[in-house]
C-alpha positions as CSV (number, residue, x, y, z in Angstrom):
1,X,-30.5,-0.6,-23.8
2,X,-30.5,-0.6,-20.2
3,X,-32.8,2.4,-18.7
4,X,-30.6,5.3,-17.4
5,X,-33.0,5.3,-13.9
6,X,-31.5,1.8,-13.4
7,X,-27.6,2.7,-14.1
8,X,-25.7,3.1,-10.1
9,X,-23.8,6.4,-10.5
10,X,-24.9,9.8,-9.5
11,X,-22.4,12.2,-10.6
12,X,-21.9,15.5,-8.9
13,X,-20.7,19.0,-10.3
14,X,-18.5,18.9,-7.3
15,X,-16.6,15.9,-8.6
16,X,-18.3,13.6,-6.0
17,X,-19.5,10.3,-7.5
18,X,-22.6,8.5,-5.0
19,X,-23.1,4.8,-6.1
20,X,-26.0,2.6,-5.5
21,X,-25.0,-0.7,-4.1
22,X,-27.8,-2.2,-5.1
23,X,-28.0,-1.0,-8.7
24,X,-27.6,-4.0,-11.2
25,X,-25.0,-2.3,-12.5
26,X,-22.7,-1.6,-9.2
27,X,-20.2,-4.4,-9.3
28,X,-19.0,-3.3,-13.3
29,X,-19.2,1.2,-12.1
30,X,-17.3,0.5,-9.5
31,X,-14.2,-1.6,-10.7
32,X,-14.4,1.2,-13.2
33,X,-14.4,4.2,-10.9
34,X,-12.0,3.0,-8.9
35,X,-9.1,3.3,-11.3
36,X,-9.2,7.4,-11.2
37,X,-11.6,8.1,-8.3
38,X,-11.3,7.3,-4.4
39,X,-13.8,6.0,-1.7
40,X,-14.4,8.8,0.7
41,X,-17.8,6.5,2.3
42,X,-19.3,3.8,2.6
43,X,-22.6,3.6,4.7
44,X,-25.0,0.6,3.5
45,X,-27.1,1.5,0.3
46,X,-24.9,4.8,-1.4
47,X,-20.9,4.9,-1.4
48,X,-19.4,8.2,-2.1
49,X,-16.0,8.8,-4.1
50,X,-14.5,11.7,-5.2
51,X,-12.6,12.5,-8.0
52,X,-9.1,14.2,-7.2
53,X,-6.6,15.6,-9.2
54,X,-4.1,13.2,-8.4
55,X,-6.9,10.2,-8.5
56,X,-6.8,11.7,-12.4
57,X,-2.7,12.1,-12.6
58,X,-2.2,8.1,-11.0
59,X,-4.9,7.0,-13.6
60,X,-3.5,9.2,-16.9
61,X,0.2,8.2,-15.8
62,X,-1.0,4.1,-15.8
63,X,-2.4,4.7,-19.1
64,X,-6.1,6.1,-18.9
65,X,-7.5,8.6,-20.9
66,X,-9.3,11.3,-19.9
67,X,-12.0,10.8,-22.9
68,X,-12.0,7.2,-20.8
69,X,-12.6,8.4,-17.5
70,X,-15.9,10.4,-18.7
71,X,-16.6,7.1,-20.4
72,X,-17.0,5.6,-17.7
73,X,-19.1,8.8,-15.7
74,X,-21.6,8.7,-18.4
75,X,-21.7,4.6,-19.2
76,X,-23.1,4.4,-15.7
77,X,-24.9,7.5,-15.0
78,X,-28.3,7.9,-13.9
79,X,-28.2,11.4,-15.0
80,X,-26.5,13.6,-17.4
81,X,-22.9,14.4,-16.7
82,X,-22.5,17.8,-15.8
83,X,-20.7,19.7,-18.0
84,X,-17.6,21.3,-15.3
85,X,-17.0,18.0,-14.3
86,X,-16.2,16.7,-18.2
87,X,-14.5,20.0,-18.1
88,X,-12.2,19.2,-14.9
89,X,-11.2,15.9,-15.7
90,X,-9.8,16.7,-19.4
91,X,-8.2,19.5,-17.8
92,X,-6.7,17.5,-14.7
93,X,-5.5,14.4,-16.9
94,X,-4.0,17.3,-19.4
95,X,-1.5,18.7,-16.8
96,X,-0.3,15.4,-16.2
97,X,3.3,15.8,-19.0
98,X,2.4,19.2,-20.2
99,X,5.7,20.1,-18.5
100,X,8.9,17.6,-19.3
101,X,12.0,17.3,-17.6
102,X,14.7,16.0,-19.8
103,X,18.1,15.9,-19.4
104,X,20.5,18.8,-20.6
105,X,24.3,18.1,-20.1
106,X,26.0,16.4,-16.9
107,X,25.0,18.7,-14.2
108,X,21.7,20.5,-15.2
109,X,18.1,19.7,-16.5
110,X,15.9,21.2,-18.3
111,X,11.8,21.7,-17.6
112,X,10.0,21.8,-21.3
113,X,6.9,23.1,-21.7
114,X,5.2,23.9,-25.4
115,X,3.0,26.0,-22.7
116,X,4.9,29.0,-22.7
117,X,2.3,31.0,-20.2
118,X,2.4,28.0,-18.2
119,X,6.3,27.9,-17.9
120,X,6.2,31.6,-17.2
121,X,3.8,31.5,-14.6
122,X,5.8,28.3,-13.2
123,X,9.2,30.2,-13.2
124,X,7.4,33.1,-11.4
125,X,6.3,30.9,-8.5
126,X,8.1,30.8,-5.7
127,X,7.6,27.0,-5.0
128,X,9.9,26.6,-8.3
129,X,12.1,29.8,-8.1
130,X,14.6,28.8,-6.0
131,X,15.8,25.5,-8.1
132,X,16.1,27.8,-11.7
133,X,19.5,28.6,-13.4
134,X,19.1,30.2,-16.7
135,X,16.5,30.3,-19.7
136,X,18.2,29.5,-22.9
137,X,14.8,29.8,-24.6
138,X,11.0,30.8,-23.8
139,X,10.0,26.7,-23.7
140,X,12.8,25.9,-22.0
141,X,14.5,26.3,-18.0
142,X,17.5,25.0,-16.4
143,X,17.5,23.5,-13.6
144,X,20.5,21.8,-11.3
145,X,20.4,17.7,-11.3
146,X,20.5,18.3,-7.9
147,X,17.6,19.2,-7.3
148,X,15.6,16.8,-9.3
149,X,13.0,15.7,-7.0
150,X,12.7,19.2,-5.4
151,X,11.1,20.4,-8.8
152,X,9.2,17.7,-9.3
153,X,7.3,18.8,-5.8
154,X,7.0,22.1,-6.6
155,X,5.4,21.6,-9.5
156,X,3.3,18.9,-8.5
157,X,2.1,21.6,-6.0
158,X,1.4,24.0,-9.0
159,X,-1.2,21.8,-10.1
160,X,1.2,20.8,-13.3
161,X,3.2,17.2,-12.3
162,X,6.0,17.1,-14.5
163,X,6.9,13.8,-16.5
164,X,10.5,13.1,-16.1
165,X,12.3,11.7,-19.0
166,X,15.7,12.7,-17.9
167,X,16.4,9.2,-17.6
168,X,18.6,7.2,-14.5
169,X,22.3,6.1,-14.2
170,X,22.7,2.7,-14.6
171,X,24.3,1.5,-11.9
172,X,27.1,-1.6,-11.7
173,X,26.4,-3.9,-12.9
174,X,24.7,-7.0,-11.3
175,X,23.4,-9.8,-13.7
176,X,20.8,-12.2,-12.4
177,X,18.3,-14.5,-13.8
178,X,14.9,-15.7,-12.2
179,X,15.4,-19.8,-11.7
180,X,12.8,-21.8,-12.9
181,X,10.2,-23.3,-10.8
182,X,11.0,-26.8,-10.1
183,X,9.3,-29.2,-7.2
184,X,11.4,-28.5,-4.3
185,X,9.0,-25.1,-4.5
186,X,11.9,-23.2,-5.1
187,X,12.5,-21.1,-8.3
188,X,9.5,-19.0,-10.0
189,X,7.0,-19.1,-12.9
190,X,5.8,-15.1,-12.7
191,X,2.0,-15.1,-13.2
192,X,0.9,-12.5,-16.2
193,X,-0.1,-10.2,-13.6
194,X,3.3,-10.1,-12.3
195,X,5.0,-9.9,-15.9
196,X,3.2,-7.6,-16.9
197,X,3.7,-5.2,-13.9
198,X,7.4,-5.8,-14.3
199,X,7.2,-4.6,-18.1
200,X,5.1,-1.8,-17.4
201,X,7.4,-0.2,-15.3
202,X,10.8,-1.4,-16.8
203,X,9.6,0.2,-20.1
204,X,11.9,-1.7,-22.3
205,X,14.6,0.4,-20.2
206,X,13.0,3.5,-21.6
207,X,13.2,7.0,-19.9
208,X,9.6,6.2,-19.6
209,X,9.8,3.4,-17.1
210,X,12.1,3.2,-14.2
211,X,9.9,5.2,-11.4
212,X,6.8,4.1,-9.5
213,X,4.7,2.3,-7.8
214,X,2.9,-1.0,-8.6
215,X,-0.2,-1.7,-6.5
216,X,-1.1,-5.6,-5.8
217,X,-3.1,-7.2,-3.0
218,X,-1.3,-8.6,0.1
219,X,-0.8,-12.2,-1.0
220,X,-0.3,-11.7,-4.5
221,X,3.8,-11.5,-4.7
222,X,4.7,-8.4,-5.3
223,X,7.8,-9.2,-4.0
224,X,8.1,-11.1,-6.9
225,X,7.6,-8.9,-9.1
226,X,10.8,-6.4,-7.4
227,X,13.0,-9.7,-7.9
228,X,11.8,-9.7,-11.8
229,X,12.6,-6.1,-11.9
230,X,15.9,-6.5,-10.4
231,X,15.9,-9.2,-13.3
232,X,15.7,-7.0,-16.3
233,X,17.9,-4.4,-14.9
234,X,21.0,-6.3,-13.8
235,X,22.5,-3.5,-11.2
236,X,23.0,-3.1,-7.6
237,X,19.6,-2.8,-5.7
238,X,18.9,-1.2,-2.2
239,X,15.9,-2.7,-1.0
240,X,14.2,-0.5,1.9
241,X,11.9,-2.9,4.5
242,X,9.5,-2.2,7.4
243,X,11.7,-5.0,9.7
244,X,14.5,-7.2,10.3
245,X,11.9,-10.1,9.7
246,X,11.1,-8.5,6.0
247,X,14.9,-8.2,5.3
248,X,15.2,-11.9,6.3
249,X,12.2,-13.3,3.5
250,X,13.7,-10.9,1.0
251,X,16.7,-12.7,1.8
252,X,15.2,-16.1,1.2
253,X,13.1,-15.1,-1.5
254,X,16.6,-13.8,-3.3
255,X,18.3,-16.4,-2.3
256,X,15.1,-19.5,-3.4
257,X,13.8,-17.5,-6.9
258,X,17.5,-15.8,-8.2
259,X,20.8,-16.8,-9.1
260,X,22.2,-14.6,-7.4
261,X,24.5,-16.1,-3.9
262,X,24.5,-16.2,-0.7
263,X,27.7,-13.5,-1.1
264,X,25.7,-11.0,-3.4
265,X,23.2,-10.3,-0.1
266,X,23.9,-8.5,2.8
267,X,21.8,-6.7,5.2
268,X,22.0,-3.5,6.5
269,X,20.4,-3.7,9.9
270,X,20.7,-3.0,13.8
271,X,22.4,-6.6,13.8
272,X,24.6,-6.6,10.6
273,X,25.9,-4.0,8.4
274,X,27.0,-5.7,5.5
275,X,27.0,-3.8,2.2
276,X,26.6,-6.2,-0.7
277,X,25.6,-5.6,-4.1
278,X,22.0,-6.1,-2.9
279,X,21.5,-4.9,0.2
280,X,18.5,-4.8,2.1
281,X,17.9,-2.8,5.1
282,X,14.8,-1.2,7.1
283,X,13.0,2.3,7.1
284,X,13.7,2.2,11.3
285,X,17.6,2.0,10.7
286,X,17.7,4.6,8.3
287,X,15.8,7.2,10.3
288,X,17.1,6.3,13.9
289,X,19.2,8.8,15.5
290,X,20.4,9.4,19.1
291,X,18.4,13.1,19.2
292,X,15.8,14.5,17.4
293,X,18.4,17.3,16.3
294,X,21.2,14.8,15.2
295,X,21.4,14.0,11.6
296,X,20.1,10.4,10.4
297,X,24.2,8.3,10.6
298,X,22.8,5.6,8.5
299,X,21.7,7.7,5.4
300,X,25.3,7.3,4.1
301,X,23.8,3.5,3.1
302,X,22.1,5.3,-0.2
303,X,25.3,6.3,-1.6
304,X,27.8,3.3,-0.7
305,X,27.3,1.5,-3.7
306,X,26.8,2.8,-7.2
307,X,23.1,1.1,-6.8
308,X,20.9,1.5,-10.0
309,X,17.4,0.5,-8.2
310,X,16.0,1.3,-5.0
311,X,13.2,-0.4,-3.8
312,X,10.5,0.9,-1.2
313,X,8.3,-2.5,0.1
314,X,5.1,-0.8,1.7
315,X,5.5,2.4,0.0
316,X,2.9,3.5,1.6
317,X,4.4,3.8,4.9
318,X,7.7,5.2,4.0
319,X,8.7,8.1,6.5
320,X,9.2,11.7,5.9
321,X,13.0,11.4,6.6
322,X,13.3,9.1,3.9
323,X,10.5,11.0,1.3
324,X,13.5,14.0,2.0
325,X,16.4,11.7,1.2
326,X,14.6,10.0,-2.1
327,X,14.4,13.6,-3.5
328,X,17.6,13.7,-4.1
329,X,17.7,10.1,-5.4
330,X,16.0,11.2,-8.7
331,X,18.7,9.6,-10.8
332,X,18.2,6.0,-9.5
333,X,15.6,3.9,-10.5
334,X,12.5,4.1,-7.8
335,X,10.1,0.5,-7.7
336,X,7.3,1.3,-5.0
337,X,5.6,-1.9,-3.7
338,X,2.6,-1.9,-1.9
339,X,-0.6,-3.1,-1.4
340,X,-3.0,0.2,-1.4
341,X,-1.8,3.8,-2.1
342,X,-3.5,5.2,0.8
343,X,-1.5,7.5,3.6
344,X,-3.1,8.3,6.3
345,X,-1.1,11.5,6.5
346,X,-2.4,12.6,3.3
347,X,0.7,12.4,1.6
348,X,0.4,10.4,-1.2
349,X,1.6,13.4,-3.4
350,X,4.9,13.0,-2.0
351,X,5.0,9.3,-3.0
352,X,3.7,10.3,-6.8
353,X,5.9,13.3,-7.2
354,X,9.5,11.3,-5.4
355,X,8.7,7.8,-6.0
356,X,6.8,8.1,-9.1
357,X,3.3,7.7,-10.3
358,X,1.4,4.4,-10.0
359,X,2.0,2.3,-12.9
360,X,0.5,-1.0,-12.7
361,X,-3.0,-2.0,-10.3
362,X,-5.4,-4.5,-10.6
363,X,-8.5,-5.1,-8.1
364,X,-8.5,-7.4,-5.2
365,X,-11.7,-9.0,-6.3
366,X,-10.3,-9.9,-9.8
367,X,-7.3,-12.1,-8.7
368,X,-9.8,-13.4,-6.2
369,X,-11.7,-14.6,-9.6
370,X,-8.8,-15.6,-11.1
371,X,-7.5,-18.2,-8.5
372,X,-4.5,-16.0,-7.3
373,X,-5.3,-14.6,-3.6
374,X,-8.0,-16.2,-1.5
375,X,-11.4,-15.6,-1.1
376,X,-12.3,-14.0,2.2
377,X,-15.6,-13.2,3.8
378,X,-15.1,-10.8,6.5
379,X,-17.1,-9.7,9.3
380,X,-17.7,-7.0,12.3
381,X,-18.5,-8.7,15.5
382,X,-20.5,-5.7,17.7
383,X,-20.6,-5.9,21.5
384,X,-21.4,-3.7,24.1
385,X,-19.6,-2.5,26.6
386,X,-19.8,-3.8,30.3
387,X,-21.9,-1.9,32.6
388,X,-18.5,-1.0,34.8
389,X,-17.0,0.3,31.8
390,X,-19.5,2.8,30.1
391,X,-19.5,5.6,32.8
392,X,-15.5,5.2,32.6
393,X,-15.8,5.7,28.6
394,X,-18.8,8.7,29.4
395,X,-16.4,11.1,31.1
396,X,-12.8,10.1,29.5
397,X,-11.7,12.8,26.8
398,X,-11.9,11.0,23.0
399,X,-8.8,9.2,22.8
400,X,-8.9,7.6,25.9
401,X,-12.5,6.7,24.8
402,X,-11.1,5.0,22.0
403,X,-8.6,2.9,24.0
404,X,-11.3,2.2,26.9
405,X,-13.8,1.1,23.6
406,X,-10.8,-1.1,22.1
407,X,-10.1,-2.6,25.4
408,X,-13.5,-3.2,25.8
409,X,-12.4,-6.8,28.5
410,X,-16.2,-8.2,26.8
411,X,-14.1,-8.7,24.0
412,X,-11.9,-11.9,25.7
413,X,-15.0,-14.4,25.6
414,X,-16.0,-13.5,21.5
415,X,-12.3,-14.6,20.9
416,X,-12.7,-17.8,22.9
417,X,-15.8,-18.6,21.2
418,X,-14.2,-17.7,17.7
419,X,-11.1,-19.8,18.5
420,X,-13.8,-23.0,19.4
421,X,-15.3,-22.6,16.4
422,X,-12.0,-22.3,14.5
423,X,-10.1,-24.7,16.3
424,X,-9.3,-26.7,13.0
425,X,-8.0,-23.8,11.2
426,X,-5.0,-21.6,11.2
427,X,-5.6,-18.3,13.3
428,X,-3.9,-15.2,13.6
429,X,-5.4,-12.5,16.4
430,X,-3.8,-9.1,15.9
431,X,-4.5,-6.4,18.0
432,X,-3.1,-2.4,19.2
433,X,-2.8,-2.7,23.1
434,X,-0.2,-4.8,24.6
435,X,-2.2,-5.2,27.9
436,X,-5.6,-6.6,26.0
437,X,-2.9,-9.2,24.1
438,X,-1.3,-10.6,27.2
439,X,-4.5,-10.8,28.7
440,X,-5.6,-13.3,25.6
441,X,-2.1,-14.9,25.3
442,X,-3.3,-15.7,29.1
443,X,-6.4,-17.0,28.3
444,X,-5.3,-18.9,25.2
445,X,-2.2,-20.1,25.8
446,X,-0.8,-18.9,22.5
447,X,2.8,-17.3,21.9
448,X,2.7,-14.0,21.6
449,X,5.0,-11.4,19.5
450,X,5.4,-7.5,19.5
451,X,7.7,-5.6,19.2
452,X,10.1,-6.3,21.8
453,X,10.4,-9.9,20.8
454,X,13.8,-10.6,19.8
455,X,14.3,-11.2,15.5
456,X,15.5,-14.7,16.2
457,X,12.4,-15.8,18.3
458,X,9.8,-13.8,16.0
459,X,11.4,-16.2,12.9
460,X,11.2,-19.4,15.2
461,X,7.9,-18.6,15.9
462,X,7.0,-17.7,12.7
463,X,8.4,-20.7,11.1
464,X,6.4,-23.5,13.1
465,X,3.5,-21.4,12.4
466,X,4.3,-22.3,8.8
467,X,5.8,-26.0,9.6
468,X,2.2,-26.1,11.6
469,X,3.2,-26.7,15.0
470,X,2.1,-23.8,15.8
471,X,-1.8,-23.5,15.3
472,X,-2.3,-19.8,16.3
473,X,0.0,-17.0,16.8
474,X,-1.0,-13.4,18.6
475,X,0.9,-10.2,16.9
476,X,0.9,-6.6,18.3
477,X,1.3,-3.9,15.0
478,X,4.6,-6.0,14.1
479,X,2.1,-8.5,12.7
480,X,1.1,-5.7,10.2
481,X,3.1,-5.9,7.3
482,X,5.3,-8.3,5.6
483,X,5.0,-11.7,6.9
484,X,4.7,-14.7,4.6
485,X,2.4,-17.2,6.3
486,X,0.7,-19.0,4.1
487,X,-1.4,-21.0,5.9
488,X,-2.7,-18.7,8.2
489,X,-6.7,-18.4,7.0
490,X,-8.1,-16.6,10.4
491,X,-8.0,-13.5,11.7
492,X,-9.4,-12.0,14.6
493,X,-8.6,-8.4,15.3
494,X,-9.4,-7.2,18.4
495,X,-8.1,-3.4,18.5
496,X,-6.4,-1.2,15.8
497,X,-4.6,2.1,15.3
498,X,-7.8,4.4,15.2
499,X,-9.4,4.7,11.6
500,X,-6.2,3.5,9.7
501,X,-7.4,2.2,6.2
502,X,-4.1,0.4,5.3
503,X,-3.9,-1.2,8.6
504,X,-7.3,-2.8,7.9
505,X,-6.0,-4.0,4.2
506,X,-2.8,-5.4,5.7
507,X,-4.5,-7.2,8.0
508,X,-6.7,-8.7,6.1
509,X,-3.5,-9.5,3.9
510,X,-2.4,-11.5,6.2
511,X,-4.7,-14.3,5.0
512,X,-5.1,-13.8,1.4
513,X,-2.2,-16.4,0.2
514,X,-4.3,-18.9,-1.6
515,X,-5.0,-22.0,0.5
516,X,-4.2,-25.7,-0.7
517,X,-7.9,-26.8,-0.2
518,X,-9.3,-23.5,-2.2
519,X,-11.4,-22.3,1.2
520,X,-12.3,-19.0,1.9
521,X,-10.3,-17.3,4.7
522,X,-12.3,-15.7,7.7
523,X,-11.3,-12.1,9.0
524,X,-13.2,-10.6,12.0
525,X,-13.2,-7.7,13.6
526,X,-14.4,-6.9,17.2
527,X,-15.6,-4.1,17.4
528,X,-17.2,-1.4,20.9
529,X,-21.1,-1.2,19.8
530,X,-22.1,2.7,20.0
531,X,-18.4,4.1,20.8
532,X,-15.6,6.1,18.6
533,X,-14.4,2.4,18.0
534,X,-17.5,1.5,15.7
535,X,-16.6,5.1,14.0
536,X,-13.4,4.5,12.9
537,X,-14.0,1.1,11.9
538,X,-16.4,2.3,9.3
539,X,-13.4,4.3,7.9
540,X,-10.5,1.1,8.3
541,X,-13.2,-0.5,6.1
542,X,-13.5,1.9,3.1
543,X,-10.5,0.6,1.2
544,X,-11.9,-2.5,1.8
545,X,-14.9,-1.9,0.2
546,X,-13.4,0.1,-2.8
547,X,-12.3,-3.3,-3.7
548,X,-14.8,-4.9,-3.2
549,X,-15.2,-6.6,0.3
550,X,-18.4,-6.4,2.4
551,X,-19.0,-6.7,6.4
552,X,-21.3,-9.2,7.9
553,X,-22.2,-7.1,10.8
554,X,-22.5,-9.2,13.6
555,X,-24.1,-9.0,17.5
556,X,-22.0,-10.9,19.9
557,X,-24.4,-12.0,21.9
558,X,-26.1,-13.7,18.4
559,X,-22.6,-15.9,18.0
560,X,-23.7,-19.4,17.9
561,X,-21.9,-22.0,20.1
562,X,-19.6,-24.7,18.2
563,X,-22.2,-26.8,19.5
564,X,-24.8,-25.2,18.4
565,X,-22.8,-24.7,15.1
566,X,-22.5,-29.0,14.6
């Protein structure tokens, strides 16, 4: 038996968890940990996570026990668990379904609770007071339909998160079938990963099933798994995008993978409104308006069609107007795609409460193992900044330090020498500051797309980056999120949007498709040596690290030449 003094995990009464990184036993504790704690740090030797009620709710509602949470604390404990955490995270994973909502007639609900204290105390509250109608008994409250999501909040901001088993309207009716993969490359097989997500959150069409959010790494095809959910449910789907150029793969991805025609599609966006049975639109055309104080024109889209699912690609970055527009969506199925649950306003409540808990993860690292996403190596490149620069960055108040630090013009040559020694491969350089990328579109010679590049000339471009003519493409923020390039196995980013952890996964998602010759993708990061830049890039990188990945930490002065490289 393995001495306890040798085990990685320090356990704290205040339900923070330090990790030793170089404990034998780190790699096992903290695939573990991760499925009901998150990464608050991550400095070299000890990472700190903390244990959060809703860590506990995502992890109970995807099927883990509380008894296998403590497991877990005391398989890979140094020390004794201390006895108010076992306390706190059976009581945590308990509130999670101790109140029900089920459905009781056409217009009403009723919250169920064998708790009858609890239910009082609820009912007193008045988060949930103004959403009551009557009590026909002490374990039971009405409640209007209406309000549906609205009482799910409230009580998820009681510290009880109800489960809803009130169950969803069908929707018309829409059947479709996955085509099988044949060599033309279009069609499907769905790897188990990607069955089994779509099962766990279909339920067998259970009131169980049919709300939340399934967590897979960029690269993996998590859009394939919405298609095999659209699949199973056979109804009119409103798929909800970050851009015209997501809209447009969906649309191919539909069109290549489904039976369903050309007919059946339409989008929904600044170009086109054309309502279809599946219908795919964009977050920015739902909440545009003319004035802050004019109501959002294009909400009207969620109730054109009878639609019985609505998908949310990048979950995580769904805005508040549409968080208040999904809360009265309750009755439609709710599929959250996205690659990590982390907001960086802190409201991933909101997404457990309106979209639904997380149902289905697994680790980056393990469909690394497993052959399905790349494996990447990544690295922070450190440089100072120029002698003309520092006394600038000295007396500039802290966010123009930060731009000043991103900007940092030292920068330019590390991406030269990075492109030499990359000239073979298929390179992506993303960056924040549209100055800093025409300065290296300049210096590179390589197209350049933001956000201001017209939809038809962002697909060209994008499309002989994949055909190959097109070796290396530079992207503002647009190059964030959704864009299938699977060949792309380089990235350089040179500025980002301050500490943004999900920015940091995205990017690095860009590269993660699994290349034809099995090689392991490169992402780098440039980063202002002794400056608030090198601070928040030690917080991009903890979701990073949570799964797994580790930064070479890099001087650029130490870069060896290509020639020096041969």
């Amino acid at each position: 038996m393995q001495d306890r003094r040798e085990q990685p995990l320090v356990v704290q009464g205040d339900r923070t968890v330090l990790v030793e990184v170089a404990s034998p036993g780190y790699l096992a504790a903290r695939d573990s940990l991760a499925r009901f704690a998150e990464l608050v740090k991550s400095p070299e030797h000890v990472h700190t996570y903390r244990i959060t009620p809703i860590s506990i709710w995502n992890a109970a509602a995807a099927g883990m026990t509380a008894e296998a949470m403590i497991q877990v604390l005391e398989d890979h404990g140094k020390y004794a668990l201390p006895p108010n955490v076992r306390s706190e995270v059976h009581d945590y994973a308990s509130r999670y379904g101790r109140v029900r909502l089920e459905r009781a007639g056409d217009h009403a609900l009723a919250l169920r609770s064998d708790d009858l204290a609890l239910l009082e105390e609820a009912c007193r509250s008045r988060a949930l007071a103004p959403f009551l109608l009557q009590r026909p008994s002490p374990g039971t409250v009405l409640v209007d339909a209406r309000w549906r999501g609205h009482v799910k909040q409230a009580m998820c901001r009681l510290g009880y998160p109800v489960e809803d088993l009130a169950g969803y309207r069908t929707g018309a009716p829409l059947p479709m079938d996955l085509r099988p993969a044949g060599p033309d490359g279009d069609g499907v097989e769905l790897r188990p990963y990607q069955r089994e997500a779509a099962e766990v959150f279909h339920a067998n069409g259970s009131e169980r099933g049919g709300a939340g959010v399934v967590v897979l790494p960029c690269g993996a095809g998590k859009t394939v798994v919405g298609l095999a959910v659209m699949a199973r449910l056979g109804t009119h789907t409103l798929v909800l995008t970050t851009s015209t150029t997501a809209v447009r793969q969906w649309r191919r991805e539909l069109l290549a993978r489904t039976s369903l025609g050309p007919g059946e599609v339409g989008e929904y966006t600044g170009q086109t409104k054309d309502l279809r049975p599946v219908t795919l639109t964009t977050y920015q055309i739902l909440t545009w308006r003319r004035r802050k104080t004019d109501a959002f024109p294009h909400f009207e889209v969620f109730d054109a069609l009878d639609w019985g699912l609505v998908i949310y690609d990048e979950v995580h970055l769904l805005p508040a107007p549409v968080f208040r527009i999904t809360a009265e969506l309750q009755a439609r199925r709710r599929l959250g795609l996205t690659a990590t649950l982390v907001r960086e306003d802190g409201r991933e409540e909101e997404v457990f409460s309106l979209i639904g808990p997380k149902r289905y993860d697994v680790p980056w690292k393990v469909l690394e193992r497993q052959g399905w996403i790349a494996a990447a190596a990544c690295h922070e490149i450190r440089l100072p900044l120029p002698e003309g620069e520092r006394l600038s960055y000295a007396v500039a108040p802290d966010r123009a330090k930060f731009r000043i630090a991103s900007e940092n013009p030292s920068k330019l040559p590390v991406v030269r020498r990075l492109m030499d020694r990359h000239r073979e491969d298929r390179v992506l350089v993303i960056g924040q500051y549209l100055d800093q990328l025409r300065r290296i579109q300049r210096e590179l010679g390589a197209p350049l797309i933001t956000g201001a590049t017209p939809a038809g000339e962002r697909d060209r471009l994008y499309d002989g980056f994949r055909d190959g003519r097109i070796q290396t493409l530079i992207l503002s923020r647009v190059g964030n999120f959704a864009i299938d390039l699977p060949d792309a196995n380089v990235a350089i980013q040179v500025s980002g949007t301050f500490g943004s952890r999900q920015e940091e996964a995205q990017r690095l998602g860009r590269i993660l498709r699994p290349k034809r010759d099995g090689g392991t993708a490169r992402f780098y990061s440039i980063v202002s040596r002794d400056t608030t830049e090198q601070e928040f890039a030690a917080n991009r990188q903890l979701f990073l690290t949570e799964q797994g990945y580790s930064y070479e930490i890099l001087d650029g002065a130490d870069l060896p030449s290509p020639a020096a490289e041969a």
